[in-house]
N, C-alpha and C positions, 0 to 999 in steps of 0.2 A: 530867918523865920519862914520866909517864901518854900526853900527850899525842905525844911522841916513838914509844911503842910502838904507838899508835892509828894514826899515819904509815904507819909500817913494815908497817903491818898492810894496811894498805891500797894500800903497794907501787904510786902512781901510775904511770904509762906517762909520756911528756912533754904527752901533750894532756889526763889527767886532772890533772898535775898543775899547767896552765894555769888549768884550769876550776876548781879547787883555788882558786888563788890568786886569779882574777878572782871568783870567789864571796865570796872573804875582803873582797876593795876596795869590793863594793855590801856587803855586812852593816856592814864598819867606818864606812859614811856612810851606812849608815841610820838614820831614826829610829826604829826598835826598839830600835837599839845602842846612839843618842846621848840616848835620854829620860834623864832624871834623874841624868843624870850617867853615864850606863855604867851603870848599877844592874843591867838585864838582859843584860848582854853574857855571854855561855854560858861555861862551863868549856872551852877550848881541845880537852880530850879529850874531852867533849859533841858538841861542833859536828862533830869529825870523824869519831865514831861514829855518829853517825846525818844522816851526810851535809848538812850544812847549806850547802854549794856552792851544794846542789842548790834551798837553799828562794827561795821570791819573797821581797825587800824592797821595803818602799816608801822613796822616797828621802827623805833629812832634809829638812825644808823641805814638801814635800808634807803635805795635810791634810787627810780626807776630810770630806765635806762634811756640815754640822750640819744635824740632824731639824727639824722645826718643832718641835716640845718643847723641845728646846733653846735655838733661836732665843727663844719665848717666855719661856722662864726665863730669857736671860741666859746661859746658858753658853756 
């Protein structure tokens, strides 16, 4: 319901509410979304109040690359 009124509130156009939904498709197959299960996937009324369309993902699968610290311990 929270998140319904966060919608409304924000009253898309048709091209926000493209970028809306193509913003929802890279977050939902991200790996911030996909770690541990969904564990950090945002409150529905979060993501739309502070615009998360809008944020960069990195895509699942993708892995940034280990420090030499790392590499020497093992991690």
């Amino acid at each position: 319901k929270k998140a319904l009124q966060a919608f409304i509130k924000i009253n898309p156009d048709d091209k926000l509410f493209k970028e809306i939904m193509a913003g929802l498709e890279k977050a939902k197959s991200s790996q911030q979304w996909r770690k541990d299960g969904g564990m950090f996937v945002p409150h529905p009324t979060t993501w739309l109040n502070r615009g998360g369309w809008e944020d960069e993902y990195e895509p699942a699968g993708s892995s940034t690359p280990k420090s030499e610290l790392d590499e020497a311990l093992g991690l």
